[in-house]
PDB file of N, CA, C and O in Angstrom:
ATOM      1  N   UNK A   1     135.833 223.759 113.506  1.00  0.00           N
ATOM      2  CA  UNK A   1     134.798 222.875 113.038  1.00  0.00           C
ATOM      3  C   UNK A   1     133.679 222.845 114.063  1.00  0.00           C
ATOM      4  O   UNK A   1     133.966 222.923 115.257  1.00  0.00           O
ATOM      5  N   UNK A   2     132.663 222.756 113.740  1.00  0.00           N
ATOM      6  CA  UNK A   2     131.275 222.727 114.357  1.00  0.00           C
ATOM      7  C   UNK A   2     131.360 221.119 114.820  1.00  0.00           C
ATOM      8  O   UNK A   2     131.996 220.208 114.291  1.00  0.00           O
ATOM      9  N   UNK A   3     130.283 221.091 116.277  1.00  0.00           N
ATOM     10  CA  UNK A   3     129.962 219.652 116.682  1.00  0.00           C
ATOM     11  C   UNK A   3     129.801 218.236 115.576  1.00  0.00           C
ATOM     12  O   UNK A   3     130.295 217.110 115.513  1.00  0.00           O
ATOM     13  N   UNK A   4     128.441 219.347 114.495  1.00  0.00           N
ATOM     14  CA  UNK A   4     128.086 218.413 113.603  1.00  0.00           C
ATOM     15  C   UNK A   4     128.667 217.693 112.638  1.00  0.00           C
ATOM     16  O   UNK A   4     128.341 216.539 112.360  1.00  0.00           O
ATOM     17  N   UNK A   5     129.611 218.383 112.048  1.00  0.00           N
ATOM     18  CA  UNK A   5     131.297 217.820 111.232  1.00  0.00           C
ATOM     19  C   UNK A   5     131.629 216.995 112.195  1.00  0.00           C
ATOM     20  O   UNK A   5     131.387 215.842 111.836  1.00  0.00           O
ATOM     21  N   UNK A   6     132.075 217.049 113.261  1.00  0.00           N
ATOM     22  CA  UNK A   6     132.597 216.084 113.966  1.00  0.00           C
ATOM     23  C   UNK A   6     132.346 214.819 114.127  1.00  0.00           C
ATOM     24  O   UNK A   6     133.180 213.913 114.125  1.00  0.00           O
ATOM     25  N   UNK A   7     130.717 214.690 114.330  1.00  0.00           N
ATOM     26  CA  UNK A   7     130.502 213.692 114.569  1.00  0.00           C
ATOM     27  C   UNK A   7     129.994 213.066 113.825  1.00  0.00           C
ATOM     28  O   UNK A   7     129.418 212.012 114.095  1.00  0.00           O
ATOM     29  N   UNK A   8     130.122 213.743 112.326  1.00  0.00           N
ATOM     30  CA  UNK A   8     130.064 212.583 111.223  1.00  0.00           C
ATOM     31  C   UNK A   8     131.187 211.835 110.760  1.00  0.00           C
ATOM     32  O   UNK A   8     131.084 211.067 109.803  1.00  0.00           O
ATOM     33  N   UNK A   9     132.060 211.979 111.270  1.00  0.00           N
ATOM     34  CA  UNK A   9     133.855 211.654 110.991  1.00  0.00           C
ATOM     35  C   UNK A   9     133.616 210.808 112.381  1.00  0.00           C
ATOM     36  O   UNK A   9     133.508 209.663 111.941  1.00  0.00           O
ATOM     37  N   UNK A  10     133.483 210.726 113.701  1.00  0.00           N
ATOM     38  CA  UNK A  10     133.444 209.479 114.340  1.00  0.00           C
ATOM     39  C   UNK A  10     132.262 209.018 114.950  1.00  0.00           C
ATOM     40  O   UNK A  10     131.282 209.689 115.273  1.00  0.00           O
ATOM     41  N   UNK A  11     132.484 207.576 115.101  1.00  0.00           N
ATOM     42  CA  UNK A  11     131.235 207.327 116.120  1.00  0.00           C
ATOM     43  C   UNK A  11     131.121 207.683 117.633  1.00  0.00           C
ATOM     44  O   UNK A  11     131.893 208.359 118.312  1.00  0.00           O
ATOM     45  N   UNK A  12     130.029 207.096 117.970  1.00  0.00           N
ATOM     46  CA  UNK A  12     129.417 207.448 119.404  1.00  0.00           C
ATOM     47  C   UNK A  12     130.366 207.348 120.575  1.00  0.00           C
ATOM     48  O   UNK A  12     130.354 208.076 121.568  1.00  0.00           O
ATOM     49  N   UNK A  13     131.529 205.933 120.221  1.00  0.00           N
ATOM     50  CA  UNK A  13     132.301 205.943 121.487  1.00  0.00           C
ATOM     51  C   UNK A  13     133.762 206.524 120.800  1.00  0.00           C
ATOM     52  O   UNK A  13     134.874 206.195 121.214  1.00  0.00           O
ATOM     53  N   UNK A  14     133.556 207.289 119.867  1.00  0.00           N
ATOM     54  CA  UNK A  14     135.169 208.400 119.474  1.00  0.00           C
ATOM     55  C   UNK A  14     135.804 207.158 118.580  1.00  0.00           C
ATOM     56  O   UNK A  14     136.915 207.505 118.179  1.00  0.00           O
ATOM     57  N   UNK A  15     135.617 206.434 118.340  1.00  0.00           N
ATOM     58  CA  UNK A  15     136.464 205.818 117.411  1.00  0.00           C
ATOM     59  C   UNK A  15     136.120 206.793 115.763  1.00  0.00           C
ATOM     60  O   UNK A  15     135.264 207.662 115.602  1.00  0.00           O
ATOM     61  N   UNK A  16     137.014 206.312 114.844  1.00  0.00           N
ATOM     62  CA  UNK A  16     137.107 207.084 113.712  1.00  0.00           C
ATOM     63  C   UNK A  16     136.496 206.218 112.690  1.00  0.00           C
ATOM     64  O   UNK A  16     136.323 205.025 112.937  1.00  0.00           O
ATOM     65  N   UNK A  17     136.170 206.715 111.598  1.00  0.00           N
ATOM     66  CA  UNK A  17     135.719 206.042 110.638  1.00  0.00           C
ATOM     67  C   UNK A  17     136.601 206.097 109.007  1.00  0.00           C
ATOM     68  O   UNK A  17     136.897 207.224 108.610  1.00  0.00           O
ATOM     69  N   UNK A  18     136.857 205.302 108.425  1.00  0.00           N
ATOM     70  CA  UNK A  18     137.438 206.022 107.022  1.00  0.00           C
ATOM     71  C   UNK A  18     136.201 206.136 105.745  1.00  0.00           C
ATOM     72  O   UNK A  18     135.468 205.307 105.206  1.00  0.00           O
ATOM     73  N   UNK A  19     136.340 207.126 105.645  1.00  0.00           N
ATOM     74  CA  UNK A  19     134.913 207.829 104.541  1.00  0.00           C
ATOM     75  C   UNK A  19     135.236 206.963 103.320  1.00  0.00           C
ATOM     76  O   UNK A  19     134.254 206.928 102.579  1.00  0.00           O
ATOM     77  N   UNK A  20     136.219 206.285 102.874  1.00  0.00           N
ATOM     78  CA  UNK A  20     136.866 205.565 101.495  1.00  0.00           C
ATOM     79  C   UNK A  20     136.269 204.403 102.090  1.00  0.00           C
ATOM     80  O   UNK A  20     135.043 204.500 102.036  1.00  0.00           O
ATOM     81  N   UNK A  21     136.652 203.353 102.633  1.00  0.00           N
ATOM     82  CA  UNK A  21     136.109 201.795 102.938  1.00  0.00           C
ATOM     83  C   UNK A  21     135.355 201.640 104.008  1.00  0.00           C
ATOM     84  O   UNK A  21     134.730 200.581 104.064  1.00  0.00           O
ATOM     85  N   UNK A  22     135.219 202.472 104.965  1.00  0.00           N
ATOM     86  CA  UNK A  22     134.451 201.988 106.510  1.00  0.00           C
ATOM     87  C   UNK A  22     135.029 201.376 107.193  1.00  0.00           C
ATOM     88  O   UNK A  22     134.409 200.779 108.073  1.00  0.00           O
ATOM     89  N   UNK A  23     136.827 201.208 107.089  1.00  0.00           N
ATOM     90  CA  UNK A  23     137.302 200.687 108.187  1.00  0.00           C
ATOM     91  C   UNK A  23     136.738 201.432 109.667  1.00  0.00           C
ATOM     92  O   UNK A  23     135.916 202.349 109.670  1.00  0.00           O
ATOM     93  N   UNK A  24     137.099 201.085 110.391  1.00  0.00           N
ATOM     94  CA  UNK A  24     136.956 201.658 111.892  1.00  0.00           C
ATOM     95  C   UNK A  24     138.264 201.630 112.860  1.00  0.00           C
ATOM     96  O   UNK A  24     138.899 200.606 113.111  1.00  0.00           O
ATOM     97  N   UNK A  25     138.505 202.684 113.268  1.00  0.00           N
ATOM     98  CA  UNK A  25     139.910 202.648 113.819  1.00  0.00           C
ATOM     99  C   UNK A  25     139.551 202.730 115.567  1.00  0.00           C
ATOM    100  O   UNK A  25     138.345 202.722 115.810  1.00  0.00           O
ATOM    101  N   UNK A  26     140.387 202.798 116.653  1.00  0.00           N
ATOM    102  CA  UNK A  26     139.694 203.220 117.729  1.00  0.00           C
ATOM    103  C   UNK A  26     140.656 204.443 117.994  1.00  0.00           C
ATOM    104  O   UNK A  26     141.786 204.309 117.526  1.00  0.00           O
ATOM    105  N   UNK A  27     140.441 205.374 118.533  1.00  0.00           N
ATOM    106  CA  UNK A  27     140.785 206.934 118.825  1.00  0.00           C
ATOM    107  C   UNK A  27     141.214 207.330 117.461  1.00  0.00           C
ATOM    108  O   UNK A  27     140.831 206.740 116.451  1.00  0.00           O
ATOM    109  N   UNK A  28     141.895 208.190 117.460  1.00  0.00           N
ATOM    110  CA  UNK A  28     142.464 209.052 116.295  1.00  0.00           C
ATOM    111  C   UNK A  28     143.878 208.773 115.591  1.00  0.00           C
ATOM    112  O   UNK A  28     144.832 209.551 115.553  1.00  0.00           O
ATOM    113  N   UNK A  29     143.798 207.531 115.059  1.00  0.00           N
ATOM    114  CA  UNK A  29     145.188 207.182 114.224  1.00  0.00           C
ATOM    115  C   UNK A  29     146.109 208.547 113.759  1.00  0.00           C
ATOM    116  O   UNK A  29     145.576 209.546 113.276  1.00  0.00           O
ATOM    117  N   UNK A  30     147.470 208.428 113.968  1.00  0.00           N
ATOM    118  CA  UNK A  30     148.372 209.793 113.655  1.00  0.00           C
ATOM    119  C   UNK A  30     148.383 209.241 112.577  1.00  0.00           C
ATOM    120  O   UNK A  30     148.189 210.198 111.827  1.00  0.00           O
ATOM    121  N   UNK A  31     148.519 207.915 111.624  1.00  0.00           N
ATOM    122  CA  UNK A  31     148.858 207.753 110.292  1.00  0.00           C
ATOM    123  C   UNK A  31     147.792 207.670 109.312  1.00  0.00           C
ATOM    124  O   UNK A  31     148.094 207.184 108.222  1.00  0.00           O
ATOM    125  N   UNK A  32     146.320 208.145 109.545  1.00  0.00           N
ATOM    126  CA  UNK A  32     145.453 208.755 109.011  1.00  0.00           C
ATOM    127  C   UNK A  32     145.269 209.837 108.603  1.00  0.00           C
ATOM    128  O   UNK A  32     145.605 210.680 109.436  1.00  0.00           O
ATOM    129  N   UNK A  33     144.631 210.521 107.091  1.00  0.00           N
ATOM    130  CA  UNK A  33     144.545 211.171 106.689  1.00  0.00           C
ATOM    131  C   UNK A  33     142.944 212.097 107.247  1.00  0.00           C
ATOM    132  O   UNK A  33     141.780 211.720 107.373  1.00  0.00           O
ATOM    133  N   UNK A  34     143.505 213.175 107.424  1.00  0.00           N
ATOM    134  CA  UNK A  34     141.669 214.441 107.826  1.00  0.00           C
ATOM    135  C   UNK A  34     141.890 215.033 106.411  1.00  0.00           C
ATOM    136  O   UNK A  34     142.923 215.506 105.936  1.00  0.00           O
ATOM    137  N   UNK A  35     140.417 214.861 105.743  1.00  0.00           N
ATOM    138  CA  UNK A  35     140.251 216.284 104.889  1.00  0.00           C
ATOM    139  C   UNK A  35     139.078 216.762 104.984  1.00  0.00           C
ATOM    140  O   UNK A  35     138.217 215.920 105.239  1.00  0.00           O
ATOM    141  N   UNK A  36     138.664 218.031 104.845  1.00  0.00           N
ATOM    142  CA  UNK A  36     137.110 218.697 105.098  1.00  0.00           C
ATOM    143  C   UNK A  36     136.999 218.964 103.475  1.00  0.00           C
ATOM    144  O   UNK A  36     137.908 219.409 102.773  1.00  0.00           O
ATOM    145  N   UNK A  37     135.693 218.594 103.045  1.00  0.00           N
ATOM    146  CA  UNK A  37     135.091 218.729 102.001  1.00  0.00           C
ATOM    147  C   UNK A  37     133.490 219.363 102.393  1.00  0.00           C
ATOM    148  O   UNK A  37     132.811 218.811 103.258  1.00  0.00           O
ATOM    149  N   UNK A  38     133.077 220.385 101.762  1.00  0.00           N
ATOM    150  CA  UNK A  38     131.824 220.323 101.513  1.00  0.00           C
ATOM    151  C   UNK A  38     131.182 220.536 103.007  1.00  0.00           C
ATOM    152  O   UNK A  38     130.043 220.241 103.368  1.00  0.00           O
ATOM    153  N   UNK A  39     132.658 221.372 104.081  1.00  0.00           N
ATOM    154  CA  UNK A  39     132.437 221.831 104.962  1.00  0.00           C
ATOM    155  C   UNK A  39     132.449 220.741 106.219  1.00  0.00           C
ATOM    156  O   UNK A  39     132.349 221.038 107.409  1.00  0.00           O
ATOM    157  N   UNK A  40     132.585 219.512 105.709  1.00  0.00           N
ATOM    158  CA  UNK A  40     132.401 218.378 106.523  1.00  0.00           C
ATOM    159  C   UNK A  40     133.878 217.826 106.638  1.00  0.00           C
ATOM    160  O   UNK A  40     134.509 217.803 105.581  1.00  0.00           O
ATOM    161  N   UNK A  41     134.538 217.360 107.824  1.00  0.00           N
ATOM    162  CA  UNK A  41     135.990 216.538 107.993  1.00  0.00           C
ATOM    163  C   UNK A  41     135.466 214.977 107.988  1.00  0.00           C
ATOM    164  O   UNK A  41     134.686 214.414 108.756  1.00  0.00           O
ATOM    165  N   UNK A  42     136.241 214.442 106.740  1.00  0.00           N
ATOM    166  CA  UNK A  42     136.267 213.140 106.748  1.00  0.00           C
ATOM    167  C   UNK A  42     137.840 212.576 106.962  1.00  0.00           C
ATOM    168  O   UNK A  42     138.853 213.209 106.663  1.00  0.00           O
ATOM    169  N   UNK A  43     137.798 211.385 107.484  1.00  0.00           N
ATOM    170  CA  UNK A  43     138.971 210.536 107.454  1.00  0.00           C
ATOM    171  C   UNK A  43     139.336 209.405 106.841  1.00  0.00           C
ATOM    172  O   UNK A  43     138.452 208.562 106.686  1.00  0.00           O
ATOM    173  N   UNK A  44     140.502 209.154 106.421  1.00  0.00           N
ATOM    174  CA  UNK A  44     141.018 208.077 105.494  1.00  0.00           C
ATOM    175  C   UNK A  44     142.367 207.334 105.929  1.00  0.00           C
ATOM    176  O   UNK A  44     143.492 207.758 106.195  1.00  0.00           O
ATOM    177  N   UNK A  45     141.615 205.632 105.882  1.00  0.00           N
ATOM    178  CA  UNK A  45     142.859 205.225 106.397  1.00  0.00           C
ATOM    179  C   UNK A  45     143.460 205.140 105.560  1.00  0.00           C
ATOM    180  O   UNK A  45     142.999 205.561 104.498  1.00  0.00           O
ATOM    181  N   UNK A  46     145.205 204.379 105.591  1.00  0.00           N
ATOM    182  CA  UNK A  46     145.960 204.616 105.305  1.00  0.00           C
ATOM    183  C   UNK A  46     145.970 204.023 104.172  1.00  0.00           C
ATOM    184  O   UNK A  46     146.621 204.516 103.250  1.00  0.00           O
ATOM    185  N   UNK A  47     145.224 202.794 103.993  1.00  0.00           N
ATOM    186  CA  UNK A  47     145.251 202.441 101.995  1.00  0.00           C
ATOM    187  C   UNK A  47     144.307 203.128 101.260  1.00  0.00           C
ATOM    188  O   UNK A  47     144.352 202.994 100.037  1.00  0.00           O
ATOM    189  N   UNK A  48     143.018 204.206 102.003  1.00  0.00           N
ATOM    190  CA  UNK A  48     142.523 204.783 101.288  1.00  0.00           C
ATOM    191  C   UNK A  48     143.747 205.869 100.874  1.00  0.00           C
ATOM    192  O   UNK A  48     144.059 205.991  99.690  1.00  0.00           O
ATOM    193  N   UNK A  49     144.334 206.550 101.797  1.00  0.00           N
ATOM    194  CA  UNK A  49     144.757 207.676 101.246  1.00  0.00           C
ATOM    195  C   UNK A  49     146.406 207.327 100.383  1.00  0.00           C
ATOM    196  O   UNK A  49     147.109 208.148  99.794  1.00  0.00           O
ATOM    197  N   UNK A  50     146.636 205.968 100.562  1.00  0.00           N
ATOM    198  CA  UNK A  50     147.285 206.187  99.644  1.00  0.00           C
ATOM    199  C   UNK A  50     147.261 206.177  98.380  1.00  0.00           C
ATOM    200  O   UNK A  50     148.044 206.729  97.607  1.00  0.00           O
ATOM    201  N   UNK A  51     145.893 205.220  98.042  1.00  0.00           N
ATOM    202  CA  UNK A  51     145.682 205.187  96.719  1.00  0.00           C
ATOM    203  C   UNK A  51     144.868 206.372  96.295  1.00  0.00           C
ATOM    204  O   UNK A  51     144.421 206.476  95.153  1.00  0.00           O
ATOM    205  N   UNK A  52     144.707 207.164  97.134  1.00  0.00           N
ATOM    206  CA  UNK A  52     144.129 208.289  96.387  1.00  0.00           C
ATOM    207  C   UNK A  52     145.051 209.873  96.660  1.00  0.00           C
ATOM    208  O   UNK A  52     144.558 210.966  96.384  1.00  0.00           O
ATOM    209  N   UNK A  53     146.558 209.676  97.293  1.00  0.00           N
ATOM    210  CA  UNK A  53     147.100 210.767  97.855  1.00  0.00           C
ATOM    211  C   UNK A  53     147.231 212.071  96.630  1.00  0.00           C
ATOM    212  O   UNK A  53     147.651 213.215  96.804  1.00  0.00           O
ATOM    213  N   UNK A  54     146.716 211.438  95.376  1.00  0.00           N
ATOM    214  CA  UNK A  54     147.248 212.918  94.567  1.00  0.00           C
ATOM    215  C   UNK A  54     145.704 213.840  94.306  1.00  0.00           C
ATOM    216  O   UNK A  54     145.637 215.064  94.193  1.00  0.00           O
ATOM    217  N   UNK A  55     144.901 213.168  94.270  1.00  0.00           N
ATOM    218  CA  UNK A  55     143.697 213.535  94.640  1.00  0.00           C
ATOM    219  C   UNK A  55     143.749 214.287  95.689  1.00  0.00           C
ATOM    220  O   UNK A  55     143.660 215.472  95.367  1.00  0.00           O
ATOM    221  N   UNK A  56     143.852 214.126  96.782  1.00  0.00           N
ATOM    222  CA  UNK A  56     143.815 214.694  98.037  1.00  0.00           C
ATOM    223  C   UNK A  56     144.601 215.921  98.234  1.00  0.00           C
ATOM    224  O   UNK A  56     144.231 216.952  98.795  1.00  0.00           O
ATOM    225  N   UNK A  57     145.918 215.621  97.608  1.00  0.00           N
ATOM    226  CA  UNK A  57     146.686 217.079  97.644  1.00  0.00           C
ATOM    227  C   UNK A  57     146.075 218.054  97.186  1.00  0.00           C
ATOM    228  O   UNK A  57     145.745 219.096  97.753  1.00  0.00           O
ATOM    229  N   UNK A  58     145.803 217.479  95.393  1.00  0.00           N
ATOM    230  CA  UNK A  58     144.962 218.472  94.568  1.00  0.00           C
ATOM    231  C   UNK A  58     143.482 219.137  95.142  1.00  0.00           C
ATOM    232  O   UNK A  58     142.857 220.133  94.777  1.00  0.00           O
ATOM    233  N   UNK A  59     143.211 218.081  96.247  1.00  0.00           N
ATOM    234  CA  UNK A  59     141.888 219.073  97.023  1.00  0.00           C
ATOM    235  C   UNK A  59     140.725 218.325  96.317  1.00  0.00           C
ATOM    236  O   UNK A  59     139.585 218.470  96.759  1.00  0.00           O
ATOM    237  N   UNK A  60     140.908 217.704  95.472  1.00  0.00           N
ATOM    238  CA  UNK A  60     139.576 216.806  95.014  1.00  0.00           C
ATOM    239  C   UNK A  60     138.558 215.676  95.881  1.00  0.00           C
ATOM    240  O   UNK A  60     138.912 214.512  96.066  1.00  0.00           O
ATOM    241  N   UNK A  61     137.460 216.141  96.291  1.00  0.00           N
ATOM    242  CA  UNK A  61     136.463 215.945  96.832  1.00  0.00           C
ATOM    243  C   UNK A  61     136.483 214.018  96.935  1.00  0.00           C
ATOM    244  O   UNK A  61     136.829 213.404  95.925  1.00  0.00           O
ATOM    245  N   UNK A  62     136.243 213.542  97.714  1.00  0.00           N
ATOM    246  CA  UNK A  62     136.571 212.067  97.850  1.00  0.00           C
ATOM    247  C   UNK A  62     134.951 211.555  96.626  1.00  0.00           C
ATOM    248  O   UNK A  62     134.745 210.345  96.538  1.00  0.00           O
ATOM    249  N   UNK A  63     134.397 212.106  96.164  1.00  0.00           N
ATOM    250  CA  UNK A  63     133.076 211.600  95.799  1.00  0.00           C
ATOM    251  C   UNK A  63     133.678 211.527  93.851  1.00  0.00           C
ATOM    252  O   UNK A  63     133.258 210.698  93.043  1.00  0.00           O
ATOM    253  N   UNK A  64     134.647 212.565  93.564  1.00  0.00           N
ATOM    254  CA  UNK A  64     135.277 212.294  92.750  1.00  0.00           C
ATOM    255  C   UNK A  64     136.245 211.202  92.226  1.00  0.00           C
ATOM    256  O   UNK A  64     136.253 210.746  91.082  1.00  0.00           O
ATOM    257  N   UNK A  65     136.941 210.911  93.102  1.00  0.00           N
ATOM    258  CA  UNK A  65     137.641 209.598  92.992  1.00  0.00           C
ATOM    259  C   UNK A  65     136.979 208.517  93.775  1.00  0.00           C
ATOM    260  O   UNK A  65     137.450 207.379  93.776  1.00  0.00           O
TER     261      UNK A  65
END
């Protein structure tokens, strides 16, 4: 992944963001979900991705669900 993917997935001081609600996590939760869409890695916490985990398997773009 390029710089610029990166640092749309966290903020300035490395905390993470979830692309589904805008929680904010601080460092890199292991029980968070990464998916790259559209060339970009987004993250999802853990009630985003669960309510959307079949989506996600299937590879469907978070803008879809």
């Amino acid at each position: 992944m390029d710089q610029k993917t990166r640092e749309q997935a966290e903020l300035a001081d490395g905390n993470m963001v979830c692309a589904g609600c805008g929680a904010v996590a601080e460092g890199s939760p292991p029980t968070w979900t990464c998916s790259v869409e559209n060339r970009e890695r987004r993250y999802f916490c853990d009630g985003c991705a669960r309510e959307n985990i079949r989506a996600i398997e299937g590879r469907l773009d978070s803008s879809w669900w």
